[in-house]
N, C-alpha and C positions, 0 to 999 in steps of 0.2 A: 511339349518337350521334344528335344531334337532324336529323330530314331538313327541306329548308328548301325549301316549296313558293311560287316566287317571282312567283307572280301571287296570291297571297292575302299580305297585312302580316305579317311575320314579325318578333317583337317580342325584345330584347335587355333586363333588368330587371338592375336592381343595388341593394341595399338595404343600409344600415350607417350605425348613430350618429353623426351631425358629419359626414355625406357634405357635402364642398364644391361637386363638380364631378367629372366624368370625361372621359377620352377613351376614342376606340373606332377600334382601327386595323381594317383589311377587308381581307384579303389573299386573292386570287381566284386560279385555277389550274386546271391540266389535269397528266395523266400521274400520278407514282406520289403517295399523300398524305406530306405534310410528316408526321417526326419532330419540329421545332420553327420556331420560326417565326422564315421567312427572307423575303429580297426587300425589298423596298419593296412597301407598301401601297397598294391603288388607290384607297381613300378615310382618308380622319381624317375625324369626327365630335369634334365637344363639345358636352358639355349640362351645361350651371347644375344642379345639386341642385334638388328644390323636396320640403318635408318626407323631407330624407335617402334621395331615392330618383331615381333617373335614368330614361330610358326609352329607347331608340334603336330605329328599324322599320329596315332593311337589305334589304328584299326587292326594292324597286323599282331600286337600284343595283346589285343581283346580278345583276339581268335584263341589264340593257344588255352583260354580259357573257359569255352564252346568243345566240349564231346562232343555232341552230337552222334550218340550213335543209333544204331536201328536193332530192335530186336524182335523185329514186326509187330510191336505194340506202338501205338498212336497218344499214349498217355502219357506227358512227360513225368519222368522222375528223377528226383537227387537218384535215388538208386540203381538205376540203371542206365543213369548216366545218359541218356538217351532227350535231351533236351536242347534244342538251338538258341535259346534267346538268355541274356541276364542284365540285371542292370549294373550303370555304371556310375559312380560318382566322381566329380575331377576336383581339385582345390588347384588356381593358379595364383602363387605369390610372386608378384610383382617388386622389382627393385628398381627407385627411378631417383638417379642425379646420388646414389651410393646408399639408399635408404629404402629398406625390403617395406612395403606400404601392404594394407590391410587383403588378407586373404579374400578369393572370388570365386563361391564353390560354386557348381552344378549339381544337382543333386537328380537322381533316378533318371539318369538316361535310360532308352533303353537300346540291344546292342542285339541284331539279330547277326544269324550266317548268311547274309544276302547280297548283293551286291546292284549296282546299277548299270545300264548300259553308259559308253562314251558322251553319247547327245543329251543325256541326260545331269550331266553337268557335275561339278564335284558336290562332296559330303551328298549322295542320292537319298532322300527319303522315303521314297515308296508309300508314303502312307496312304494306304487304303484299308477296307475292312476284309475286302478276297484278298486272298494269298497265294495268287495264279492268275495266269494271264488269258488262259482259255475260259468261254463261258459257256462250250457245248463239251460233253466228256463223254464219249464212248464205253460202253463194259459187256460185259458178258451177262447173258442173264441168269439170275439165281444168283449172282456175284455180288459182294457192297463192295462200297464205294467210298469215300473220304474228304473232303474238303474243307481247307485249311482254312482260317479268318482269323485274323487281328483281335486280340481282347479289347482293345483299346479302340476303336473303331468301329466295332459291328456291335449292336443294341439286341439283335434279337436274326436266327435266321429260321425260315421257316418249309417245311417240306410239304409238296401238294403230289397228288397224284389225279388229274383229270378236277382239277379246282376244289380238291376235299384237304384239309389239309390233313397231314398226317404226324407234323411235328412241330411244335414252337419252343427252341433252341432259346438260352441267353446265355452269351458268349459274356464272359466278364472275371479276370482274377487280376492279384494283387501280387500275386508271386514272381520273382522273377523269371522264374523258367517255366512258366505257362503265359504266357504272352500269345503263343499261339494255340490255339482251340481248334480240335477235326471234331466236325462235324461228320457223324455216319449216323448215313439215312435209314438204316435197320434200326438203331436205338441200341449197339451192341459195338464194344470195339471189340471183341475178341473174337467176334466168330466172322467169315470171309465168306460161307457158303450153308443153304438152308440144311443140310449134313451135319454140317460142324453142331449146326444151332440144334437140331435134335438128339446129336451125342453129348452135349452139354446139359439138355435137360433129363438127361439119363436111359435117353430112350437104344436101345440093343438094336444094331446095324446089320443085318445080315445080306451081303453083298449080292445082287444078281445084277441081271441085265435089264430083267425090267425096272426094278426100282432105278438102276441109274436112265435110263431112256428116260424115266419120269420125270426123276429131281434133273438134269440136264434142259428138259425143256417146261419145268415149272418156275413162274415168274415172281420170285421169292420178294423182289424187291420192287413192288410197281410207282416208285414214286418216279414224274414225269419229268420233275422239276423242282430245284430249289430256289429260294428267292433269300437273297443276304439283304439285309438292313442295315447299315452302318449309321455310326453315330450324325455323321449331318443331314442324315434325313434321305439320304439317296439309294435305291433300290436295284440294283442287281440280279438279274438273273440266270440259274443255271441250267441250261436244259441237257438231260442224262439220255441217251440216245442207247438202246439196249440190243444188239445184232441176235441175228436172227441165225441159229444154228451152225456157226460157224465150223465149218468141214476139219480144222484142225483143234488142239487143246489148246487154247490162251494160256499164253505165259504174261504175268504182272512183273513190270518192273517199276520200280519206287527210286523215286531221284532227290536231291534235294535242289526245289527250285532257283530262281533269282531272289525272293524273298525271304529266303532259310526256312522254309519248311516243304514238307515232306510232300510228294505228288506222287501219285498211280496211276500209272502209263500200262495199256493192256495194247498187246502183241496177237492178232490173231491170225495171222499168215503161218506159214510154213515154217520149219526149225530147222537146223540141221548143227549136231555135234561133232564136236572133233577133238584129239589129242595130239600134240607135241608133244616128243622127248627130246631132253641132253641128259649128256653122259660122260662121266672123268673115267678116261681109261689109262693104263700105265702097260707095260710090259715087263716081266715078273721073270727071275731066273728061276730055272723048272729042271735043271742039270742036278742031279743027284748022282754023286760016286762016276763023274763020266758016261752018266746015262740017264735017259726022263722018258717021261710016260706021254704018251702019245695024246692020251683023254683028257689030260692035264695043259689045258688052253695056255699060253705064251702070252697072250694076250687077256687082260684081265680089266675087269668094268673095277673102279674106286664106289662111283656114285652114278645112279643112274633115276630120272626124276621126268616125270612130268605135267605138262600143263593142258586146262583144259579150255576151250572157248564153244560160244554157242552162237549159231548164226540166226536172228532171228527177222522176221518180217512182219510188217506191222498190220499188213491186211490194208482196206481201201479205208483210207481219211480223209475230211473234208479240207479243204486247202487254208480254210482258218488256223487248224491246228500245227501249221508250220513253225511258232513261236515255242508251242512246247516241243518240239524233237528239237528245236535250237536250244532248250534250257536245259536239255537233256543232256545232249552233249557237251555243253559248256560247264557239266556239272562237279562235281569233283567227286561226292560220294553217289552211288548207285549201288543198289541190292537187286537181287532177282528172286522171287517165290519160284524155287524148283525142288518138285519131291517132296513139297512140306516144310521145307528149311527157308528160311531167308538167310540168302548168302552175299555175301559180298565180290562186286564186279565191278570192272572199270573198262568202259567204253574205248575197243579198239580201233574201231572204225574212228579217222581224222577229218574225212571230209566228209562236208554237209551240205547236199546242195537242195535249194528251194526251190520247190515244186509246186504247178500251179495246174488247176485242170484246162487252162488254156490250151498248154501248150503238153502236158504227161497225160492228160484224160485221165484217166484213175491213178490216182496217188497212195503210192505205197513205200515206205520207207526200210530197207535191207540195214541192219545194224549188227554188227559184231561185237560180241561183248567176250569176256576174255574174265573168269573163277579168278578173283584174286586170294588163290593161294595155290600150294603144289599141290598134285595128284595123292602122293605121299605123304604121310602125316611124317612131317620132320621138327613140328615145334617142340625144342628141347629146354 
């Protein structure tokens, strides 16, 4: 079936002798796919003939019905709303020479938040069983990891650490809004750090310096490598490259790729925070009986608000991974793990220039991200 990546035009063609006109019903969904097509439609479309051929793009109305949000779980759900892909069904009825002729449905597309590049030609389908373009991922150690795959295309993925294997993965549902499957190589979506996974199992934390020296340079996660399987038989590999002590704290930031799902991006260079403010001021009459108080400012704040951005730096990359800081910034939603929270950020840095150890020797990528919200809780 055709995959429908709904941030690039996804084009519906109809062609036949005496074509008068058509219509084009949209019928959008979650859970198991339709056998034939029921409901009510969330759009109708019509389009005039023009030399017996019609045309309708669908992808910018698919969108609107793609949340897609992040609550830094990796599991999609109706309830949290936190889910990129659904399917879609279309019914186009034809009218040729005055006479509406028998319905032509489609049934279970499927409809991710993805997009393709220009060279890539129209209606992009990406289909593969990885869900990312990089196949070496850098992290922090003691840190997991995530990666994305296709239900519909990968059979089984598998985790080795020094050729033992450590996991055998099968990626497979029926749902609409699981179509894409993270794979984490701990065997845990909820916990990030060998920390978390002991206060989960009940165990009492009590903070020093040596236990963090410990867990900081204990290698909670040693798998070396994952190996994806996709359904026609062809084999991928992902090799997890894990830095060695790195002198500042990695900040994670999670994008969502060109395939519509979710990627972890770690940051291990240098930070640096910052604040801006604006401010509505007025000038206030402060004359009382022909006379005013000195202490009593003339000049007076309405509304005064700020914002906050954070300058981060990626630390030394290898010059393959220039595709992902490109999908990065190309991306539209971005989160940052800071303090414990996943919070929402939007990429202020515009340009992006490609780097190569030719010519930069070490590659390191400076990116400004910018809290999208105000400093001040003001949602009323």
């Amino acid at each position: 079936m055709p995959k429908i990546n709904t941030r690039s035009p996804y084009f519906i063609n109809y062609s036949i002798a005496n074509l008068d006109s058509a219509v084009l019903e949209i019928y959008i969904y979650t859970g198991a796919p339709h056998g034939a097509i029921i409901g009510t439609p969330q759009y109708t479309l019509n389009s005039t003939a023009i030399d017996d051929k019609v045309q309708f793009e669908i992808s910018e109305l698919i969108k609107d019905y793609i949340p897609a949000k992040n609550n830094g779980s990796y599991v999609p759900a109706l309830a949290d709303e936190n889910y990129a892909t659904v399917y879609v069904d279309t019914r186009l009825v034809p009218t040729v020479s005055g006479t509406p002729q028998s319905p032509i449905d489609d049934l279970a597309e499927r409809a991710f938040l993805g997009y393709g590049y220009f060279n890539e030609g129209a209606n992009p389908q990406l289909r593969q069983g990885l869900l990312q373009s990089n196949t070496k991922i850098l992290k922090p150690k003691s840190r997991n990891i995530r990666i994305a795959v296709d239900c519909e295309f990968t059979s089984q993925v598998q985790v080795f650490n020094n050729y033992e294997m450590l996991q055998n993965i099968t990626a497979s549902s029926t749902e609409g809004e699981r179509q894409i499957k993270y794979i984490d190589i701990n065997g845990s979506l909820d916990v990030d750090t060998y920390l978390q996974q002991l206060q989960d199992d009940g165990y009492a934390i009590e903070p020093n310096d040596c236990l963090e020296n410990f867990l900081c340079n204990l290698t909670w996660i040693p798998a070396t490598s994952a190996v994806i399987i996709d359904s026609a038989g062809e084999h991928t590999q992902i090799d997890l490259i894990e830095t060695e002590n790195p002198p500042y704290e990695p900040y994670k930031v999670t994008f969502r790729n060109k395939f519509g799902a979710l990627q972890d991006l770690y940051f291990f260079g240098n930070s640096t925070k910052q604040m801006t403010t604006s401010k509505e001021q007025y000038k206030s009459n402060i004359l009382v009986d022909g006379d005013y108080e000195i202490y009593n400012p003339q000049e007076k704040l309405f509304t005064k608000q700020g914002q906050e951005t954070i300058k981060l730096n990626s630390g030394y990359y290898p010059e393959d991974q220039n595709e992902l800081f490109k999908q990065m910034f190309l991306s539209e939603q971005v989160w940052l793990e800071y303090e414990g929270d996943t919070l929402g950020v939007i990429v202020k840095s515009t340009a992006f220039t490609y780097k190569t150890r030719l010519t930069d020797k070490l590659i390191n990528y400076e990116v400004e991200l910018e809290f999208a919200n105000d400093t001040i809780n003001n949602i009323r």
